[in-house]
N, C-alpha and C positions, 0 to 999 in steps of 0.2 A: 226515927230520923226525920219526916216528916212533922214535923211538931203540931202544926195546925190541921181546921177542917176543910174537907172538901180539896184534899192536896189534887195537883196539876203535873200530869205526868205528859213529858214534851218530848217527843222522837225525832233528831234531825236528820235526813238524810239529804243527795245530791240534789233533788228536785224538787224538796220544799220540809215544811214541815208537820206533824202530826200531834194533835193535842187528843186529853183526856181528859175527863171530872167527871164524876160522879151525879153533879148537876144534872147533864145530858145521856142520853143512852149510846148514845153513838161515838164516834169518833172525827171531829173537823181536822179536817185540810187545810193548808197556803200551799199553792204552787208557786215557786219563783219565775218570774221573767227575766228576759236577759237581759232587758232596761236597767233591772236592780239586781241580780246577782247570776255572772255568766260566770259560768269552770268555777266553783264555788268561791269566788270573788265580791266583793260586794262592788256596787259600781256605784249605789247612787243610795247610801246610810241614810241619808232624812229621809226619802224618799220611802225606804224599806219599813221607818219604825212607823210612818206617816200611816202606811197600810194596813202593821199590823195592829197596831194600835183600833185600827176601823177594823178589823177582823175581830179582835176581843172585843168590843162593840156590837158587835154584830151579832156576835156568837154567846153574849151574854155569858161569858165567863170570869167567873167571881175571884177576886183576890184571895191567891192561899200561898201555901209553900209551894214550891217548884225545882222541879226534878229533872234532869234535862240529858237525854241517852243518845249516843251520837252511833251512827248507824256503820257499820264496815265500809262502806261506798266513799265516808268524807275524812279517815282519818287516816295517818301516817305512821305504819309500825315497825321496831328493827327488836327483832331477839339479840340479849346477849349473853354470849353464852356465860357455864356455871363458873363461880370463882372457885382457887384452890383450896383445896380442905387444910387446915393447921395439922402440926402433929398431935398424938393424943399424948396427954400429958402422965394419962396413967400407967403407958408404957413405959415410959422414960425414970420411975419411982421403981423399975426391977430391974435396970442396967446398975453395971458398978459404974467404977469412978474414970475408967477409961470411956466406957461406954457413952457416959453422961457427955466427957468432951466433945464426942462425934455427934451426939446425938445435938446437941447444943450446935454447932455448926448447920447440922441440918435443918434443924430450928431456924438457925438464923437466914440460911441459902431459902426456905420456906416462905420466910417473911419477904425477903427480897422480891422472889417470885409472885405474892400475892400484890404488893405494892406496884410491881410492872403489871399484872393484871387489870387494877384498877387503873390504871393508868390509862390503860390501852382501851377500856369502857369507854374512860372520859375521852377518847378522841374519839373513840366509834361513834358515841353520842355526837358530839360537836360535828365532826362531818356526816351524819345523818341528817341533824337540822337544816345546816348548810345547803343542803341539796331539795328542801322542800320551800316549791315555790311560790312562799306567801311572805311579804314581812315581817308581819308578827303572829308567834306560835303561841298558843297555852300545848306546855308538852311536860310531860311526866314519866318516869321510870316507876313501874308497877311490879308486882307478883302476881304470875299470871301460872298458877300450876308452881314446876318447879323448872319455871323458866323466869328471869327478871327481864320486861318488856316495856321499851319504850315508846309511851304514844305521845302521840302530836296530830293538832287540828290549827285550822284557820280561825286565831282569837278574833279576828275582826267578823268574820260570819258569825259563831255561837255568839259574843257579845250584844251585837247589833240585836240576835233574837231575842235572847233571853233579856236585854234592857228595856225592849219593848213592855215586856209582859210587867217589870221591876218599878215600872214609871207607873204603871198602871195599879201599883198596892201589892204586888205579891214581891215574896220573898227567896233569892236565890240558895236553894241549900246544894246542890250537889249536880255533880257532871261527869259521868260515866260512860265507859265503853262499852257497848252492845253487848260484845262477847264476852263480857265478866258474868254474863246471866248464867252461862253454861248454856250444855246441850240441849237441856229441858225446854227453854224457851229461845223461839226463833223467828227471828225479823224477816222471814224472807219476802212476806206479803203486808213487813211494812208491823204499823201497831195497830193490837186489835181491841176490842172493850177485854175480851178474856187474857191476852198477855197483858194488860195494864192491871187488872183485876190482880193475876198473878206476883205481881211486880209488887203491888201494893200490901199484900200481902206477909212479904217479908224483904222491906226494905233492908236489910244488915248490907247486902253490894255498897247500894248508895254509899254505909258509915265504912266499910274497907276499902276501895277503891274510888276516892272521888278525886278528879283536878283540883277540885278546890280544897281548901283547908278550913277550921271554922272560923278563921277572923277574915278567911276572902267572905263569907258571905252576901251575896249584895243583897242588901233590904231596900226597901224606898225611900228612907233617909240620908240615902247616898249619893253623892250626884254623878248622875251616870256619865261614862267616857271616862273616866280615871285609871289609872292603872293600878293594878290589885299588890297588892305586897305578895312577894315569892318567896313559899318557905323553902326550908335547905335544902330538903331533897327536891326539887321541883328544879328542872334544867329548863334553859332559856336558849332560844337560836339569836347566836351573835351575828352583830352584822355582817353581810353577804358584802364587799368593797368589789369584789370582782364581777359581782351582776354590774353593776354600776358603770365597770370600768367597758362591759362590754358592750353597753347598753349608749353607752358614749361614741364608743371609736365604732358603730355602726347606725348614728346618724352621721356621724361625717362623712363615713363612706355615700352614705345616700346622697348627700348636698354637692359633695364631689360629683357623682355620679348623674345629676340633674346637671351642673352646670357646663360639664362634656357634653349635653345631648342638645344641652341650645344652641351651644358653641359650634359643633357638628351641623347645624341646622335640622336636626330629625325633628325637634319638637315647635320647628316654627308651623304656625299655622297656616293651612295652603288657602291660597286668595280662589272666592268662588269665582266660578265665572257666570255669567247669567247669558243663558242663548234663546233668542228671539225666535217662535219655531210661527210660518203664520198661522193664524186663522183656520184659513182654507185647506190645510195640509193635515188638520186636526180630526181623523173620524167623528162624528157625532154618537156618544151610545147612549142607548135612553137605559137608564136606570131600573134595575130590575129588582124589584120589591117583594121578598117573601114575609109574608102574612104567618105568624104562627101563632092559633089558638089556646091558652092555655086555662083553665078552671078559675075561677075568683077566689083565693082564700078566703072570702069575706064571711060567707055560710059557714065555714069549715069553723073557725076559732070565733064567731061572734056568740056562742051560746056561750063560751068557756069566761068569757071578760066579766059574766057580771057576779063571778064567786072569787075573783081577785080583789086583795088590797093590797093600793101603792099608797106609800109613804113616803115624803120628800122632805127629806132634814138637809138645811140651808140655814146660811150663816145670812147678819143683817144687812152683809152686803149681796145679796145673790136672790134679791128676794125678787128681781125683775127676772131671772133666768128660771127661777121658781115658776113663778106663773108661766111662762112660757112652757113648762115643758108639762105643766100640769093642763094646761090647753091644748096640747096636744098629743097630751094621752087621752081625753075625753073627745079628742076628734076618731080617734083609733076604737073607740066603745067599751075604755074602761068608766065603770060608772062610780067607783069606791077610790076615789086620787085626793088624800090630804095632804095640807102643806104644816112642818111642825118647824119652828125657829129652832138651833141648839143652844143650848144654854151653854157649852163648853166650849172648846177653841176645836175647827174644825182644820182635817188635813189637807196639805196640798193639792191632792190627785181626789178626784171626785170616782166614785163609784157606786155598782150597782149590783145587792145581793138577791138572790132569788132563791124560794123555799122550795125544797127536793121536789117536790111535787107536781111543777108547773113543767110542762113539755117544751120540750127544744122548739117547735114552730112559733109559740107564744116570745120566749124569748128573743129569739132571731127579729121577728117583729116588733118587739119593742127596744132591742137593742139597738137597730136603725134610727128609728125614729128619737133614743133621748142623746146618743151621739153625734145629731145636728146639732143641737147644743151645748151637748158635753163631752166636746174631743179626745181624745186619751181617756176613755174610759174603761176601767177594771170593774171585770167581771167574776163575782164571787158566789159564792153557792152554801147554803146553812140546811143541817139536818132537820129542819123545821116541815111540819107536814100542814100547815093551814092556810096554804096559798096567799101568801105577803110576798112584797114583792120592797125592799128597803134602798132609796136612793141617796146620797150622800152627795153633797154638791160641796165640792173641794173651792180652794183659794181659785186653782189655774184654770 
């Protein structure tokens, strides 16, 4: 199923997501924020591919096929139940010819019933969509056992991930639910190098149950944000007209409900009054100054700065923020602080990775200090064990 080397096996869950290669021994992390994606919403899509994009950057992960398993926490399921069985046709070859008439009747009251059956799916479906609260679904009716299950996810969160990694040379092959793994393997602590191991293993899941089909494929000669062609069996959530409608008649109520309050006068604002109190009537207290002694960090973490290296990749306009912040890291007593141009287009939000190894005081500390220059900055973390420390100095 995976066609290429070094395939990329991607775990999504509520709180962020989890990658795999082979490349690394470990497994990397994104956490989401609520800046970019609150109640699994996405709020702010440049902003999200902008990051992960500096994530695969970071984490040095190689373009391959991609595999993408979406965890029980982010998707939407409704069982429906079995359809009716037809008659068997072998009985009906040992009735006679009266037999045959009735039997043919109930043939046909059989078909009747299986077509109201179907019928009654397709609304079950349609109002299942309905009711889940994203605009746009990637949703599908599966075989799950010997039950037919329809799932549905937020296409705008998986798309946004998986485009990221799509832009970057790898190629989308398949999008699965967690629990088509069976019991054998279990997400509860999330993905691990030995479930991925597993997984990889024997892709056949991926080729039975995937969302996608093979002409959705997304590869990198596609231009991302498009909408994928829906094969037949692939149901779609129609549009909601009634979110809309109630989503309307309850700002009005609010703008109503504002212009009664001014009207009423509650919301005018009360005039201060300013009281002259004298001088003389004013006790004098003299100020009581507690002193508290605390330790100098400076002993503590100055032996640790001189086995660090910081790395500053900045764009050709940022090169004056560059040195600034590279001047004051070597006020702080890192001694190993290079500056590297990027040859590519860099992201909006500037950020800053740090390799497992480096202790929370180090960080804290130098997270102050590149934050006076670089506001909004994102803090990320790579399974890397040779104490680097890799700064990213965004547009904003």
């Amino acid at each position: 199923m995976l066609s290429k080397s070094h395939p990329i096996i991607l775990f999504i869950d509520r709180f962020g997501f989890s990658v795999y290669q082979d490349t690394s021994a470990g497994i990397r992390k994104f956490n989401f924020t609520q800046d970019i994606v609150a109640n699994l919403d996405v709020v702010n899509r440049t902003q999200l591919t902008n990051l992960i994009i500096s994530f695969i950057q970071v984490n040095k992960i190689v373009p391959s096929s991609l595999a993408a398993i979406l965890s029980d926490d982010i998707i939407y399921i409704k069982d429906l139940s079995a359809p009716v069985q037809k008659p068997s046709s072998a009985s009906n070859q040992k009735v006679n010819q009266n037999q045959k008439i009735a039997s043919g009747q109930n043939a046909t009251q059989a078909q009747k019933t299986e077509t109201n059956g179907d019928k009654d799916h397709g609304d079950d479906v349609q109002k299942f969509l309905e009711n889940i609260p994203f605009e746009d679904v990637l949703a599908k009716t599966i075989k799950s056992g010997n039950v037919n299950r329809t799932v549905a996810v937020n296409k705008d969160l998986v798309m946004a991930i998986v485009g990221a990694f799509v832009s970057k040379g790898s190629t989308m092959e398949a999008i699965t639910p967690g629990f088509m793994f069976g019991q054998g393997i279990k997400f509860t602590a999330g993905l691990t190098p030995e479930i991925a191991k597993s997984i990889l293993g024997n892709t056949e899941t991926f080729r039975s149950v995937n969302l996608l089909t093979d002409p959705e494929k997304m590869i990198p000669s596609q231009p991302f944000g498009g909408e994928l062609n829906s094969p037949p069996d692939e149901v779609r959530k129609p549009q909601n007209i009634r979110q809309y409608l109630l989503i309307g008649v309850f700002v009005t109520l609010i703008i109503i409900l504002v212009i009664v309050l001014f009207t009423s006068g509650i919301l005018q604002p009360a005039k201060s009054s300013k009281v002259n109190i004298p001088a003389a009537r004013v006790p004098m207290v003299s100020p009581v100054v507690k002193i508290t002694l605390a330790p100098s960090p400076i002993s503590t973490i100055s032996a640790d700065l001189k086995s660090i290296k910081v790395k500053i990749v900045r764009s050709s306009q940022a090169a004056e923020r560059a040195t600034s912040l590279k001047a004051g890291l070597l006020g702080m007593g890192y001694q190993d602080v290079a500056i590297q141009a990027s040859g590519a287009s860099v992201s909006e939000k500037s950020s800053v990775a740090f390799s497992q190894n480096i202790s929370m005081d180090l960080r804290n500390s130098m997270v102050a200090e590149i934050q006076e220059i670089l506001p909004g900055l994102t803090i990320l973390e790579t399974q890397d064990l040779d104490s680097t420390v890799n700064i990213l100095i965004g547009k904003s």
